[in-house]
Each structure stands twice: as structure tokens, then as C-alpha cells.
C-alpha positions as CSV (number, residue, x, y, z in Angstrom):
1,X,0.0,0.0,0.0
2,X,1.4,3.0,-1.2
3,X,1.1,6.9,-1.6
4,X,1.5,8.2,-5.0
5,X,2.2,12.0,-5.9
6,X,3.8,14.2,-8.4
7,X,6.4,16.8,-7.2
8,X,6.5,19.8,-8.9
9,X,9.9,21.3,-8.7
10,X,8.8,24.6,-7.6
11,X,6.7,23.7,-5.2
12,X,7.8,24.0,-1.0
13,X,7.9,20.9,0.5
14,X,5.4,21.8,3.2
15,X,3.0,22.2,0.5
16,X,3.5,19.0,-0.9
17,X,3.1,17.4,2.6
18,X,-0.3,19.4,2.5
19,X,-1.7,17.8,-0.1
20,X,-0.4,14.5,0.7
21,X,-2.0,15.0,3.9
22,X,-5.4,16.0,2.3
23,X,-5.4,13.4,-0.2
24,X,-5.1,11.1,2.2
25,X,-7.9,12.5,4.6
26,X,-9.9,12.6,1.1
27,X,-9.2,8.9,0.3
28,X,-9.8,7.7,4.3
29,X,-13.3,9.2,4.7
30,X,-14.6,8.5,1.8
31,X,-14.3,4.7,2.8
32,X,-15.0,5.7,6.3
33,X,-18.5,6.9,7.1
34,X,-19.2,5.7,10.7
35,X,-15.9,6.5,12.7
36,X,-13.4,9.6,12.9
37,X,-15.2,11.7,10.3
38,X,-13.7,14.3,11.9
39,X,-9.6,14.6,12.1
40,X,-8.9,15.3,15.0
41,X,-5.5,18.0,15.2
42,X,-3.0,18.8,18.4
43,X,-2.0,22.3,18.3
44,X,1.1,21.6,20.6
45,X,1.2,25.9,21.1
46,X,-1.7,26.3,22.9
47,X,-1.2,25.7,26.8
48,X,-4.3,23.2,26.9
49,X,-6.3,23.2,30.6
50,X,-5.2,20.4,33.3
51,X,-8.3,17.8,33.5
52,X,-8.6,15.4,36.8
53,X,-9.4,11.7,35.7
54,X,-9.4,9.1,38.4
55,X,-8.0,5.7,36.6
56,X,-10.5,4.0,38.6
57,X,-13.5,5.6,36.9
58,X,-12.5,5.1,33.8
59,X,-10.7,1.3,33.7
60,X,-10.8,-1.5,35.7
61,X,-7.4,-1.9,37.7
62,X,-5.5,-4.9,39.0
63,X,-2.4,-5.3,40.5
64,X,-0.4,-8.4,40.2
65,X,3.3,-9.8,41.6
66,X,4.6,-13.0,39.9
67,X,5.1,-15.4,42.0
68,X,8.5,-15.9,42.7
69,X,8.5,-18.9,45.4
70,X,10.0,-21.3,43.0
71,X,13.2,-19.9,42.2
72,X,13.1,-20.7,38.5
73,X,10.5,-18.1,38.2
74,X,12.9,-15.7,40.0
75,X,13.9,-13.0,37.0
76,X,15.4,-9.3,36.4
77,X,13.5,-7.9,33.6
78,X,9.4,-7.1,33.1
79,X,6.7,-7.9,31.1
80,X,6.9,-8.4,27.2
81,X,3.6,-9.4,26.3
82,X,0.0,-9.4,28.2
83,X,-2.3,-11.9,26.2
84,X,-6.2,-12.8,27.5
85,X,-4.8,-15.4,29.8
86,X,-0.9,-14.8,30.5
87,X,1.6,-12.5,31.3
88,X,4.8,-13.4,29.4
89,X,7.9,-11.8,31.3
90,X,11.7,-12.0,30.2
91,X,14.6,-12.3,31.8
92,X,17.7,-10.2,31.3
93,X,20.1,-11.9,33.1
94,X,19.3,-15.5,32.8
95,X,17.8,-15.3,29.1
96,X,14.8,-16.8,29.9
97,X,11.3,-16.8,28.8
98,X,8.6,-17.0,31.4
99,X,4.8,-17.5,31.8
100,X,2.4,-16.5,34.7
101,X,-1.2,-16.7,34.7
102,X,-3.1,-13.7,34.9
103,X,-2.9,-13.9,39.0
104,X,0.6,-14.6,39.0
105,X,1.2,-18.1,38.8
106,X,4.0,-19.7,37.2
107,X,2.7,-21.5,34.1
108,X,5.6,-22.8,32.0
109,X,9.2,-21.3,31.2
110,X,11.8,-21.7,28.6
111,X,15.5,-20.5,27.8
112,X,16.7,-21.2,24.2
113,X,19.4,-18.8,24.4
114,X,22.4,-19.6,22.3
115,X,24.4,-19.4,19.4
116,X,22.7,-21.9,17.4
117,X,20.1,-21.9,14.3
118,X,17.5,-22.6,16.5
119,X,18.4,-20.2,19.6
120,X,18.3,-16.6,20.0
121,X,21.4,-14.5,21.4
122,X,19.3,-12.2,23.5
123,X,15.4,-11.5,22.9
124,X,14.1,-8.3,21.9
125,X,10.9,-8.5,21.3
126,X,8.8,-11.0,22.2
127,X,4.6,-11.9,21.2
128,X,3.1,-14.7,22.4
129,X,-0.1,-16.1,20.0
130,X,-1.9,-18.1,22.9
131,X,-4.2,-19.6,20.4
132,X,-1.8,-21.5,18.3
133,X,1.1,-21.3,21.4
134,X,3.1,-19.7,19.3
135,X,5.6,-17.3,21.0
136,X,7.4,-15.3,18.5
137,X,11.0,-14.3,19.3
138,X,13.1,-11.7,17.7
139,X,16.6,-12.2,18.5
140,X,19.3,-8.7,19.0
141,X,21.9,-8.9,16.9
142,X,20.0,-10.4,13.7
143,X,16.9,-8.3,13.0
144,X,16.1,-10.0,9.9
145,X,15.0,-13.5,11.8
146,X,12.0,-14.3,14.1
147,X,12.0,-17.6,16.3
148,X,9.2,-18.9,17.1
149,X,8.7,-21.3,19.5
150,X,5.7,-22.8,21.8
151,X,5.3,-21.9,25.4
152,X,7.6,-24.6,26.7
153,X,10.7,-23.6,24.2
154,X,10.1,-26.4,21.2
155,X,11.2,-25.2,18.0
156,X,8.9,-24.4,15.9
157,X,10.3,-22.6,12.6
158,X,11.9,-19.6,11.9
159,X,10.5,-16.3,9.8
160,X,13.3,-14.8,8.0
161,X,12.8,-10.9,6.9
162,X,14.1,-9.2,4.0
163,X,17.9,-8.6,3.9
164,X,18.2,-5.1,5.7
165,X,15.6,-5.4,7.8
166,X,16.1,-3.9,11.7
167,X,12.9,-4.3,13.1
168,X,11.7,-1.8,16.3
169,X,8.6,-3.0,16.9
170,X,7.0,-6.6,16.6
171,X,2.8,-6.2,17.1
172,X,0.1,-8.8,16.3
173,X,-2.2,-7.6,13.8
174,X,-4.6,-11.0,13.4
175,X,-4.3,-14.2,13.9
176,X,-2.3,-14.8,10.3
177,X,0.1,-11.7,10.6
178,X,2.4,-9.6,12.1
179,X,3.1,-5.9,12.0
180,X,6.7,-5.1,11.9
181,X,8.4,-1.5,11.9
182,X,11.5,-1.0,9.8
183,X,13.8,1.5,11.5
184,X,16.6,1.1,9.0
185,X,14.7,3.4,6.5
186,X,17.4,3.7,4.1
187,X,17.4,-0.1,3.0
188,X,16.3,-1.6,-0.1
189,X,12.8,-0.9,-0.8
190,X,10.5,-4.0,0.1
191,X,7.5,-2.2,-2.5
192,X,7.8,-2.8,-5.7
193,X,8.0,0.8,-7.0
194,X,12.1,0.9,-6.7
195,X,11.8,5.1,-8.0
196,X,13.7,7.1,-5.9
197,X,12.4,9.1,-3.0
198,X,12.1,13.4,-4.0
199,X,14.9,15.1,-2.3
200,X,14.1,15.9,1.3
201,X,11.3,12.9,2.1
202,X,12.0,9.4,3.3
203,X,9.9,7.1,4.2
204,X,8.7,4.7,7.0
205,X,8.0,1.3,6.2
206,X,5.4,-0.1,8.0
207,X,5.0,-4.3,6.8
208,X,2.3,-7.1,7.8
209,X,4.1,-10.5,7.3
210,X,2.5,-13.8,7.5
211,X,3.1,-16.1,11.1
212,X,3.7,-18.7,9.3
213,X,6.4,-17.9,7.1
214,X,7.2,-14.4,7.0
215,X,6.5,-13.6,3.4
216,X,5.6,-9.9,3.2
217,X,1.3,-9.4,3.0
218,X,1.2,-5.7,3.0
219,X,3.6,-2.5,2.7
220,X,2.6,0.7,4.3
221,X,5.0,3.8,3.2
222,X,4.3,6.7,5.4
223,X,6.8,9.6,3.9
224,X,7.6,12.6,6.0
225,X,10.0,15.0,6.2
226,X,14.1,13.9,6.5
227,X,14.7,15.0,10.0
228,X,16.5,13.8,12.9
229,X,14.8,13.4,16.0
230,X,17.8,12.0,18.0
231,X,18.8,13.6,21.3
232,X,22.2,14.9,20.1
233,X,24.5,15.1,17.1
234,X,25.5,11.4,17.8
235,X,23.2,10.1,20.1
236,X,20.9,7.7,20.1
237,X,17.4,7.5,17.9
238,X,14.7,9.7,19.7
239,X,11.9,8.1,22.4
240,X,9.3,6.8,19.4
241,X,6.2,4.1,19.4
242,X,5.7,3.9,15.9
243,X,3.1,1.0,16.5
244,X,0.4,0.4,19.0
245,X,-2.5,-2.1,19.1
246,X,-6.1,-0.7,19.7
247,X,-9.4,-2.4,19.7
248,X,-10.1,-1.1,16.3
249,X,-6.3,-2.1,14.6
250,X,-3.4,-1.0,14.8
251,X,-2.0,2.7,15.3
252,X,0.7,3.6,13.0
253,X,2.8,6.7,14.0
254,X,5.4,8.4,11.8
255,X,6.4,11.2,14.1
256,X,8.1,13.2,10.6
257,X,4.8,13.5,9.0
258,X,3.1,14.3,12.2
259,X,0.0,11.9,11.8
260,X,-0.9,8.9,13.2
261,X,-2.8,6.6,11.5
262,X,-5.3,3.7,11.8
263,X,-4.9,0.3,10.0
264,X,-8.1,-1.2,10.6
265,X,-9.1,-4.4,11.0
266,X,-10.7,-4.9,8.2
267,X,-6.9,-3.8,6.7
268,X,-8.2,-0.1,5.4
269,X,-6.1,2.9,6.4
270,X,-7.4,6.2,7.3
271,X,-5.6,9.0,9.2
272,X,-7.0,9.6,13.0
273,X,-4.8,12.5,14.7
274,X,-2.5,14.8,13.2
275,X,-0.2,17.6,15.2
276,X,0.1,21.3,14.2
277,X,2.9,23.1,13.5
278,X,4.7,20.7,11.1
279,X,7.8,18.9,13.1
280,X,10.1,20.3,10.6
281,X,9.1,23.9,10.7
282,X,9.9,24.7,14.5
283,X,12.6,25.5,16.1
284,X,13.1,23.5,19.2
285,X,11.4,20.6,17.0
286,X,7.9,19.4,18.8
287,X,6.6,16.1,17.8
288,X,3.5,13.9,18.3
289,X,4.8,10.4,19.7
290,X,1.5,8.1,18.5
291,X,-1.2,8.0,21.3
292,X,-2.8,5.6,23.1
293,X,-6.7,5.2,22.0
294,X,-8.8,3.3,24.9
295,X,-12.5,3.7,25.9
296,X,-13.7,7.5,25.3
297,X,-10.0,9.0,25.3
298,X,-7.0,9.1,23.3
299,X,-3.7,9.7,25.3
300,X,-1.0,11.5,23.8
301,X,2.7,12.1,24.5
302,X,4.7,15.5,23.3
303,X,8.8,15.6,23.0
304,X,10.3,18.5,22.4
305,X,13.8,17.8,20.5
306,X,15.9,20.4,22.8
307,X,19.7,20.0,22.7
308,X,21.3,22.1,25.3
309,X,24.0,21.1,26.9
310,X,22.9,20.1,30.7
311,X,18.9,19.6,30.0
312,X,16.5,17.1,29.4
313,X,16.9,16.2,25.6
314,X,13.5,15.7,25.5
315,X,10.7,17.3,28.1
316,X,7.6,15.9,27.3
317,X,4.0,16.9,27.6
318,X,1.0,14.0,28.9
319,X,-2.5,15.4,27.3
320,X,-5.4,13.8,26.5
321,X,-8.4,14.2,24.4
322,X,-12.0,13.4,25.1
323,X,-13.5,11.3,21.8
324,X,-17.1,12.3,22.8
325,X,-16.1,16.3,23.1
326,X,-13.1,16.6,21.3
327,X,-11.6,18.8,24.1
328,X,-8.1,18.3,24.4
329,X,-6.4,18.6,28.3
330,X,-3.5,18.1,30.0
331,X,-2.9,14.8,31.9
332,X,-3.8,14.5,35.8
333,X,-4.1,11.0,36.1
334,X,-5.0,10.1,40.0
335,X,-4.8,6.3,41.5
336,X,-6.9,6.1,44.4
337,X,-4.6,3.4,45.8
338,X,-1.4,5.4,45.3
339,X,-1.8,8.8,47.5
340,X,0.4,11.5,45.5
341,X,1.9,9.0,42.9
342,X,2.7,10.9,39.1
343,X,0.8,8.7,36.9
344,X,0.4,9.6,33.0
345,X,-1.0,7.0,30.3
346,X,1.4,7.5,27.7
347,X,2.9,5.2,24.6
348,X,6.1,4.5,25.8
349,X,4.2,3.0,29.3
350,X,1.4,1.3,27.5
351,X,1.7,-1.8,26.5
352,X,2.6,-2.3,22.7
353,X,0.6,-5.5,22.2
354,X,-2.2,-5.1,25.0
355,X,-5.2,-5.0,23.0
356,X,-8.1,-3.2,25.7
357,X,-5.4,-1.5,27.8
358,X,-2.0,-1.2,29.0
359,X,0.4,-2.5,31.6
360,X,3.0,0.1,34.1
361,X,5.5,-1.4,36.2
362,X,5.3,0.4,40.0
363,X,8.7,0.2,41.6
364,X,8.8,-1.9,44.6
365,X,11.3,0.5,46.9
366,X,9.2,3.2,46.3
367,X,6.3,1.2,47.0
368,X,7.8,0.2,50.5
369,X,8.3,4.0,51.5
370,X,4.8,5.0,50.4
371,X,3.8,1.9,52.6
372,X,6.0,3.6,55.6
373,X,4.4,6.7,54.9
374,X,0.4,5.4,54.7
375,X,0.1,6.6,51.5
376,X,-1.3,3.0,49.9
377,X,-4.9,1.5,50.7
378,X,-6.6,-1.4,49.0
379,X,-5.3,-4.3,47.6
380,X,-2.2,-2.5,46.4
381,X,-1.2,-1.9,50.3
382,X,-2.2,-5.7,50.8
383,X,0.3,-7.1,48.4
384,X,3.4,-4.5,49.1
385,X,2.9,-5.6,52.8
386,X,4.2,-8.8,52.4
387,X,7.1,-8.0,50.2
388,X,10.8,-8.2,50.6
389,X,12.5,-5.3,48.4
390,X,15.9,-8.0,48.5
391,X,13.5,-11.1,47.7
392,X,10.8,-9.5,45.3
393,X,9.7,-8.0,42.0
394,X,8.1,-4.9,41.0
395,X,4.5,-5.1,41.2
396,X,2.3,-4.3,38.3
397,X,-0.9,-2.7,37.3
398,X,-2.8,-4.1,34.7
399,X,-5.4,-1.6,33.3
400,X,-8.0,-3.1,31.3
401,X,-10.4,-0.1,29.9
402,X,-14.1,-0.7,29.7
């Protein structure tokens, strides 16, 4: 799935992103009568009004510790994957795989980490297809392969990408495919139009491959502006989810173009939220990192690129946006169990792969001090009560919105 547009070679390349843009918004709601008629846009400018949500109001919340009586469910890393029935966790140190049931308990575990052709060197990403037990394993180091295994560690088979593939994010579309994010944007077009790009565009190649052997079902070329959006001349890439899963698809973000898009289930794309002034044009650069779209709100998260020597490289701004209103608010997220906790529901927290919610990690020494201090109640104060900060995990929330 592509975009096609002539460039004339007088014309600015803000207006050519313009009518990209449009042609786009054309093409989506035409095809799209009975959901996001209406484009919603995030003038990050305007210094929006603070809004009061209490989580409990709008989600159902549950904490849960993993079980860690049996030593080989003892592990130093957090969650990878949330399905309807399992938390899937990995371990840093060890390598790894684990499985806990929704309260906790160990399932089944697994460590296939190696050098072999049927072993992963360290896991990056990791999706679990309960269904079929099929837990999908891509291994750092080589990008181009995912092992998949079931949920005791038997081989399965292997999906092997297209030579110059780096993948930074590994989502579940359906239950035949996968949505992968190319980060190495400068690789050998997977499309089949091989023209080069016009001078001062490249492109983000969003691809659905097949679980069963990896062959490529679907392109998605999102072209934006050529701009960097690391946190210094050398540093590293900037803080971007360029895909999150959401009852009605998947959210595509491509922070340079300053849209996110929906690929809906029914594999129709149509643009959902775009961000005002154009990334390019301003000067720190401001930019729109995807949001998170659950029961009547959608959850953004703002960086600014700033590079001064001694800052932040990137403050960021939590706001929020009411579907029903369209009123747009800054964040103040209250847990009733948590007395004076910062809480924001952002991309970067949320999990990637959680289909009706999210899951956030609550440190467990900060936990034991807000214990000292009273300032826990419910079941949250029940379970950090009978925890050893030496001896323990974190304890998580899992938010499940109505």
C-alpha cells in the first residue's frame, strides 16, 4: 500500500506534505462513514487546561506480583507481552522466557538462548499467539529473523525478513500476521515501485508478514519529512512508538509527517490525529509520539527535541483528548490506591501489544516507602505488605479499559 504524488519542482515541501495530507484524509473518509469523520488535530502551542481523571472511573485496575517462590520463576527484567490469559515476562540476566497466569502463577518457562540456528542470542521483542502457542522471538543482533517457539521452548520454525531489515517493533495484527516496523529506513525498498524518493522525504515502512512464514502481506510507506529526532548530534534515535494495538487495529505513528494513522481491521487505512505546526518547521522541533486510543479518550505524549548542553533532551508533555467532546487537556491521572503518585497514560508505558489497555510497572522501593508513609490502601497496600524489596519483583498494574 502505497502513496503516490507528483512533485513539482517549484513547489515548498510543506505544500507538498499538504496535499499529501489532504489526499489522504480525502481517500480515508470516503471509505470511512461511521468512525473519525472528523480529524482530529493537536496544536502543541496552545497551553491546553489540566483535567482530573481518576484511573478507577475510567478502567478497571488490578495489581499483580509474579510469583516468585520457585526460584526458577525468579527474574530481572518485566513484562513483554499481556495476552487474555498470560503475562509473558523476560529475563535479562538469565535469558529466559517465562509464563504467569493472569494472578501470578508460574505457568511454563523456557530458555533457548544460544548461538545456534535454532536459539536466540538475547530477545528483543517478544509476542506470544496463545491460540496457536506460538511465541514469536526476535533475536538482537539479527533483525532479519523471528523464532518462534511454543510456550515450553520447542522449536517451531523460523520467519526470515528481508535482507536489511532492523525491526523496532514486533505487534500482532490478526491471527495470520504480524506488524513489523522497519527503522533502517534507508534499505532496499521492500515495494515494488524501486523510484527514488524526491529530495528531502523518506519514508517509513510499515510491513504485515505472515506467522507462518514471513513472506511480506502488506507495505505501508508513510513519507515525511528527512529530519532527525535523536537527542544529540551522535546520540541515540529519539523516544518513538511507531506502533500500538487498539481495539479497532493498529495505530501507525510516523512522528516526521506528524499523523498517526489507523490500520483497521478490516486492513483499510485512514488517518486519526494529526499535530500542528509541522515537526520540521519549528525550532526546538515538537513532535507527536502516537497515542494511546482506549475507551472514550485518546492519550498523547509530546517531545520537544531540545539540545542544550545540561537539559532534558527531550521534556515531554502527557495530554489527553475526550473522543465524545473533542476537548483536548493536560494529563492528571489520580490512583486512588497510590496517594500523591505521578501517573500519565502514555505510549512509551502502555503496552505495545495489550489490545483493551496497557500494563506500568510500579517500583517496589518506592512502594515500600509509600507503605512507611500510609500513602497506599486497598489491595495495592495488601500485596506491598508482604514484600521483601531484596526477595521481590516490582508489582504491576494491569489496566483493562471498559
Amino acid at each position: 500500500m502505497k502513496f503516490d504524488y507528483k512533485i513539482d519542482s517549484g513547489m515548498k515541501i510543506e505544500t507538498v506534505l499538504y496535499l499529501f495530507f489532504l489526499s489522504i484524509f480525502v481517500t480515508g473518509c470516503s471509505s470511512d462513514k461511521q468512525s473519525h469523520e472528523v480529524l482530529s488535530c493537536i496544536d502543541v502551542r496552545k497551553n491546553y487546561p489540566e483535567k482530573e481523571i481518576i484511573l478507577t472511573d475510567i478502567a478497571n485496575v488490578n495489581y499483580v506480583h509474579l510469583n516468585t517462590d520457585n526460584d526458577d520463576y525468579l527474574y530481572k527484567g518485566g513484562i513483554r507481552c499481556v495476552t487474555k490469559n498470560t503475562i509473558v515476562v523476560y529475563d535479562n540476566f538469565s535469558g529466559s522466557v517465562l509464563f504467569f497466569s493472569k494472578d501470578g502463577n508460574p505457568k511454563s518457562r523456557f530458555n533457548r538462548k544460544g548461538q545456534g540456528p535454532e536459539e536466540y542470542t538475547m530477545a528483543g521483542r517478544i509476542f506470544f499467539d496463545e491460540f496457536a502457542d506460538d511465541v514469536f522471538v526476535l533475536s538482537i543482533g539479527n533483525n532479519e529473523i523471528v523464532l518462534v517457539y511454543s510456550s515450553t521452548g520447542e522449536y517451531k520454525r523460523k520467519l526470515v525478513l528481508p535482507q536489511g531489515t532492523y525491526v523496532n517493533s514486533l505487534v500482532s495484527f490478526d491471527n495470520e500476521s504480524l506488524f513489523i516496523y522497519n527503522s533502517r529506513a534507508d534499505f532496499k525498498r521492500m515495494a515494488q515501485d524501486e523510484k527514488d524518493l524526491p529530495i528531502g522525504l523518506f519514508y517509513a515502512p510499515f510491513v504485515r508478514i505472515s506467522k507462518i512464514d514471513g513472506r511480506i502481506l502488506d507495505v505501508i510507506e508513510l513519507y515525511g519529512n528527512k529530519i532527525s529526532l535523536k537527542d544529540g548530534p551522535n546520540g541515540p534515535a529519539g523516544r518513538t512508538t511507531r506502533i500500538i494495538k487498539c481495539n479497532e487495529g493498529i495505530l501507525l505513528c510516523n512522528p516526521e509527517n506528524d499523523t498517526v494513522f489507523l490500520y483497521r481491521n478490516d486492513k483499510v487505512l485512514i488517518p486519526v490525529m494529526c499535530k500542528t505546526p509541522l515537526v520540521h518547521t519549528m525550532d526546538p522541533m515538537v513532535y507527536l509520539n502516537n497515542c494511546v486510543d482506549e475507551g472514550n479518550y485518546q492519550f498523547m505524549e509530546i517531545f520537544t527535541v531540545r539540545w542544550e548542553e545540561g537539559a532534558s533532551p527531550f521534556p515531554v508533555k502527557y495530554l489527553m483528548r475526550d473522543k465524545r467532546t473533542g476537548e483536548v487537556f493536560r494529563q492528571q491521572i489520580i490512583l486512588p490506591d497510590y496517594k500523591g503518585k505521578d501517573f500519565f497514560i502514555s505510549p512509551l508505558q502502555s503496552g505495545l501489544d495489550y489490545e483493551n489497555g496497557f500494563w506500568y510497572e510500579l517500583d517496589l522501593i518506592e512502594l515500600k516507602q509509600a507503605y512507611e508513609e500510609n500513602k497506599l490502601s486497598g489491595k495495592l497496600k495488601d500485596i506491598v505488605a508482604t514484600l521483601s524489596e531484596e526477595e521481590d519483583n516490582n508489582v504491576f498494574m494491569l489496566v483493562n479499559f471498559e
